[in-house]
N, C-alpha and C positions, 0 to 999 in steps of 0.2 A: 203242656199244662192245660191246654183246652181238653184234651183227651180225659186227663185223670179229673176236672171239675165234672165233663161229661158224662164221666163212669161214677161220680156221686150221685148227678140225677137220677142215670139208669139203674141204680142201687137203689133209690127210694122206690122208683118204681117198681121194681122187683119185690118189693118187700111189701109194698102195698099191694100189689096183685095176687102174692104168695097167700097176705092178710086174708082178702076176699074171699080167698078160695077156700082156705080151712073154716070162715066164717060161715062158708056156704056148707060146710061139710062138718057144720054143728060146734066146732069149737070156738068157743067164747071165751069172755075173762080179757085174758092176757093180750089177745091180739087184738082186740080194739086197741090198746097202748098202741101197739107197734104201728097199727092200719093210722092211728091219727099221726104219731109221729112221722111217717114215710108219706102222708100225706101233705104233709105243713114245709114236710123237707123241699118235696117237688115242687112246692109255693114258689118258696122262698129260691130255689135253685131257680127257677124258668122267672123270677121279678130280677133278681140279679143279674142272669145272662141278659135280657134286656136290657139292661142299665147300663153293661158294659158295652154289649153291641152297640147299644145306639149312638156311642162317643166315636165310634170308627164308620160306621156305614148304617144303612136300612137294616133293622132285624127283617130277616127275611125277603131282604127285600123291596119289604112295601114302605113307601116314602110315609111314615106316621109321621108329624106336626112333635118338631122338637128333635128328632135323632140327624144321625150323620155329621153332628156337632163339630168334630175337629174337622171334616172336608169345608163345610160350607162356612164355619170362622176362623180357619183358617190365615187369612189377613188381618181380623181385628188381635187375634194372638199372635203376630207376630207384630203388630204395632205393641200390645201389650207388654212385649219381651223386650222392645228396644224401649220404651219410655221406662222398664222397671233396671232395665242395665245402664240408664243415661243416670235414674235419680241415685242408684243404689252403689253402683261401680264406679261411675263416670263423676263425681260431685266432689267441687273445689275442698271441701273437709275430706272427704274418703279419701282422696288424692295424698292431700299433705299429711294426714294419720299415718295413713298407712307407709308411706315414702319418711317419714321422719322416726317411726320406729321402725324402719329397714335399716337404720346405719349403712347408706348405701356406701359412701364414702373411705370410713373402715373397714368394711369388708372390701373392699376392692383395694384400697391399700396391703392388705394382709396377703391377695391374691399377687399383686404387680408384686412385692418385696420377693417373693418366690423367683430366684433365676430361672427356671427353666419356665414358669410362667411368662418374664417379665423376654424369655428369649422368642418366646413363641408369640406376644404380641410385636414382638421386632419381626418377626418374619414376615407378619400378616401385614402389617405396616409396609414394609419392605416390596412384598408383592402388588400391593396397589398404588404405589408409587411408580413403583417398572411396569406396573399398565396403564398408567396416565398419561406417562411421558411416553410411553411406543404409541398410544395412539393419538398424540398430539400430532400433528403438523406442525413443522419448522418454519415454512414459510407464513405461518400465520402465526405464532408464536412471537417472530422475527419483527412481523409486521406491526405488531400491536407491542412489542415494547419497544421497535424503532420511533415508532406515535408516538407512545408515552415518554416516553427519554424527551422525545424533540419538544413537545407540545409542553411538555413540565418545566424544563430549563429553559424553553423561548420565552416563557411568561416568569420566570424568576426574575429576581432585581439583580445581577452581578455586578456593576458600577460599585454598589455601596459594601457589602463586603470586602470586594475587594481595595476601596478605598482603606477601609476600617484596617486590612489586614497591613497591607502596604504602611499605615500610619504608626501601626503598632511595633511592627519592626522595624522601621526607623526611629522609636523612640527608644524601643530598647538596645538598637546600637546595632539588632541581630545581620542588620545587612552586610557590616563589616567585615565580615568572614567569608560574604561571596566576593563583594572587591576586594580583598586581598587573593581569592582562587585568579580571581578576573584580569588584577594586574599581574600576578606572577605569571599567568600563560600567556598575556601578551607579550611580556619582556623576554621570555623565552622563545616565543614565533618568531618576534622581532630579530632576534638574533641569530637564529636558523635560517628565515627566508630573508636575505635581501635581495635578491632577486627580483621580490615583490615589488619591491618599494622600486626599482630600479626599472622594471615592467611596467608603473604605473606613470613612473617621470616620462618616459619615453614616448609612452603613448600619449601624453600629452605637452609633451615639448613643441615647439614649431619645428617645421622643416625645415629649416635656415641654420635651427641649433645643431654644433657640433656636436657630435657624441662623449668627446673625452669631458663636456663639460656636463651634459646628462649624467652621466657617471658620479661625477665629482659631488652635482649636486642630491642627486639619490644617495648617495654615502652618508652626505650631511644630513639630511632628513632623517635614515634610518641610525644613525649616530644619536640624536635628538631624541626621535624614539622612543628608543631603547632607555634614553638617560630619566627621560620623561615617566616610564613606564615602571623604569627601578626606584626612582624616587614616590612615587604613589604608591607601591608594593612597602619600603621601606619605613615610611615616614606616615603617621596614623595621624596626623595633623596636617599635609598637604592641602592644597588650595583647592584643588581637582577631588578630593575627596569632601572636601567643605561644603563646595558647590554642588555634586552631586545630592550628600545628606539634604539641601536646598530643596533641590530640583526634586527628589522624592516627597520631602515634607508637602511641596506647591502640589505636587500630583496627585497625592492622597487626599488633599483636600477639594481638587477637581474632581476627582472622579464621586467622590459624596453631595458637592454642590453644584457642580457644572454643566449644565446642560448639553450644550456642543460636545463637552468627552466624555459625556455618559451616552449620550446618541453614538457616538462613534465605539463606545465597548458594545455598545449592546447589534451594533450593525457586524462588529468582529464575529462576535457570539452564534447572530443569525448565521453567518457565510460558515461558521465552522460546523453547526449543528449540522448544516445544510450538503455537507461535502456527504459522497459517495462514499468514502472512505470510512466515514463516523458512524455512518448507518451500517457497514457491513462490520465494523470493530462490534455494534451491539448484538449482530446474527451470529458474527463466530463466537460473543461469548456466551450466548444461551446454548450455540450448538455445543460445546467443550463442557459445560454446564451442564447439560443435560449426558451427555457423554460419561461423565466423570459420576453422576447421580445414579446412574442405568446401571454403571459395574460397581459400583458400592454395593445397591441394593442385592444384585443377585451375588456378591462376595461376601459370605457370614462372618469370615474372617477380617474383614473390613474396619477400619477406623470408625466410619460414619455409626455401622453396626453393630460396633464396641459402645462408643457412646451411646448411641440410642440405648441400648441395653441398661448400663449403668443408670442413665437417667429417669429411664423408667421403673428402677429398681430404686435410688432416690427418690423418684417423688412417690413411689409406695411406702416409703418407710417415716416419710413426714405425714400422707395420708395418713398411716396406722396411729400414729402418736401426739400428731401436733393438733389437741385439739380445735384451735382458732379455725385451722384450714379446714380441718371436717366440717365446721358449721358452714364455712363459708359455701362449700362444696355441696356439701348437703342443699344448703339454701337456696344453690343455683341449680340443683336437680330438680328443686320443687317449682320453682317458680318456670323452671321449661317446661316439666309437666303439665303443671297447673294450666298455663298456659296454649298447651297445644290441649289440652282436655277440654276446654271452657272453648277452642275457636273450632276446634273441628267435633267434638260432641255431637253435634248435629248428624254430619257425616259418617259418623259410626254408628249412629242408634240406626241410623236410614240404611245403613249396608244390611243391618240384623232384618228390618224391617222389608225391605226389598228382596232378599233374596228369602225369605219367607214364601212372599208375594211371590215369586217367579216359580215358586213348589206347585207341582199339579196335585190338585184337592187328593184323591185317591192316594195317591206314591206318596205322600205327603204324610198323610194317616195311617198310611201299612208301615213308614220307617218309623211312627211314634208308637206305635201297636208292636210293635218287633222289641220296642227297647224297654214298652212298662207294661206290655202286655202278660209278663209272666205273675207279675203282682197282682195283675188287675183279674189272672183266673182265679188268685186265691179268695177274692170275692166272693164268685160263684160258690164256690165251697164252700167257704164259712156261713153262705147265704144257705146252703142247703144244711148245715149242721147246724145254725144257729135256729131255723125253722123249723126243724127235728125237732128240738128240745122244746121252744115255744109251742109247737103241737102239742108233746106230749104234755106240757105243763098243763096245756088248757084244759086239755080230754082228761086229768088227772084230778085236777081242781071242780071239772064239771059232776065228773061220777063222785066225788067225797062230796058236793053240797046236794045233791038230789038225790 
């Protein structure tokens, strides 16, 4: 384009020097026309080429007062560019307008309802979960929710729930059903092992005592027993069940008001938190956890991957339809927006602004001359054809009034 503006100048010229010379060789009239016009052209072509050059470098060269314009501001257009992208893009209205007639909501409802859509964000999903967990560490994993388990449940209150719970199933009777488990498998032990009973008289008889009387009186004990154990199993009114329902009711009301056996649940609580055994039940079940999450994801066929799918195919289909939720949805796209637009604004007009600033003046000016520089040769043309005409108007209008 610079060539073909070029080849205008050189055209006026040509035609103006063409003028001269038949002017010199007696022909008049008509080529005065041309000689003014071919002369207003070159004007007008050699002030435009000017005007253009001077926005990219020196015409010629020579440092004239006011050219090289986009080298030397450079910086304040690119300050320019970030404060017209902060007020014009970046503004809590332009934000919410534009985001509130996107229907972002319904359209992405319309998109998720699509199975093969709603399969392909399970995959993506899928695959950044199998690279969270492979590059997680277990032992630290382990660590921080052995902490958290311990450090959460040492400061919990259990005395009082469990008062509460303890109280509650004694009122409604629900304990009944494990002492009647409780008596029928003692009555049944009891009467399989005596042995036991006979193992424990012995061991504590004196040494003096004979044995056929050991005997006689482990018989009578495990006799007892057993009669003891079928009558509590049988009889839903026994005395031993009376006293028990007692002794639960008085406990339940310790452990919610008692200080001494609420100190004493809560010292249980600690020693149990505290075992080797509790901390490694919380490692092996993130490692089985994590295990079981790892082969879901990369199994399409997978339960986890089923539902995922479905559900994301559900919640596009209430996206698409259930009005309330689009607003709702909508409303919280805007105000994320809004919100990260208004905090970091700044930081974005500064990135335009900055990496402007970091353009070397020259390189700077040739990549903005490469991209509107074909426009800006149609300039020079029109500058030579618009000053053609303006010549010949004036040379036209001179010779009709004199």
């Amino acid at each position: 384009m610079k060539a073909v503006a070029t080849g205008f100048l050189l055209g006026a010229a040509v035609v103006y020097i063409t003028m001269k010379i038949l002017q010199n060789h007696g022909v008049t009239g008509w080529t005065g026309y041309l000689q003014a016009a071919a002369e207003a052209g070159m004007v007008g072509a050699l002030a435009d080429w000017f005007a253009v050059t001077a926005l990219f470098k020196h015409p010629l060269g020579v440092p004239i007062p006011h050219t090289a314009i986009i080298p030397k501001r450079k910086d304040q257009f690119g300050e320019g560019l970030g404060e017209f992208v902060g007020e014009n893009f970046l503004s809590e209205d332009v934000i919410r307008g534009r985001l509130a007639a996107l229907g972002i909501s319904r359209r992405t409802g319309q998109w998720l309802s699509q199975p093969e859509n709603a399969a392909r964000v399970t995959k993506e999903l899928a695959t950044a979960v199998r690279g969270i967990l492979t590059v997680l560490r277990d032992e630290d994993i382990q660590k921080i929710l052995g902490e958290a388990v311990t450090t959460r449940l040492a400061k919990a209150d259990v005395a009082t729930p469990l008062g509460g719970l303890l109280q509650r199933l004694t009122e409604s009777g629900s304990h009944h059903q494990l002492v009647d488990l409780l008596a029928a498998r003692a009555h049944d032990w009891l009467e399989e092992h005596p042995e036991a009973i006979e193992n424990a008289v012995s061991n504590e008889a004196p040494l003096w005592s004979p044995r056929f009387l050991d005997d006689a009186v482990a018989r009578r004990i495990q006799r007892e027993l057993v009669k003891l154990a079928g009558s509590v199993r049988d009889d839903q009114y026994h005395p031993v069940r009376g006293a028990l329902d007692r002794f639960l009711a008085d406990y339940a009301e310790e452990l919610k008001t008692d200080p001494a056996t609420r100190a004493r649940v809560d010292k249980i609580k600690i020693n149990f938190l505290e075992h080797p055994e509790i901390q490694g039940v919380v490692g092996s079940g993130w490692t089985a956890m994590r295990s079981a999450v790892i082969e879901a994801a990369e199994d399409p066929g997978s339960d986890l991957q089923q539902r995922a799918r479905e559900g994301l195919q559900g919640l596009g289909r209430r996206l698409e339809t259930d009005t309330g939720l689009q607003e709702k949805a909508d409303g919280w796209v805007r105000e994320v927006a809004v919100h990260l637009v208004t905090t970091y604004r700044q930081e974005i007009t500064s990135l335009i602004t900055e990496t402007v600033a970091a353009w070397d003046g020259p390189a700077a000016s040739r990549k903005i001359e490469l991209q509107v520089g074909r426009d800006l040769q149609f300039i020079r043309i029109n500058g030579t054809v618009v000053g053609a005409l303006a010549g010949l108007v004036i040379y036209t209008v001179t010779q009709l009034t004199l």
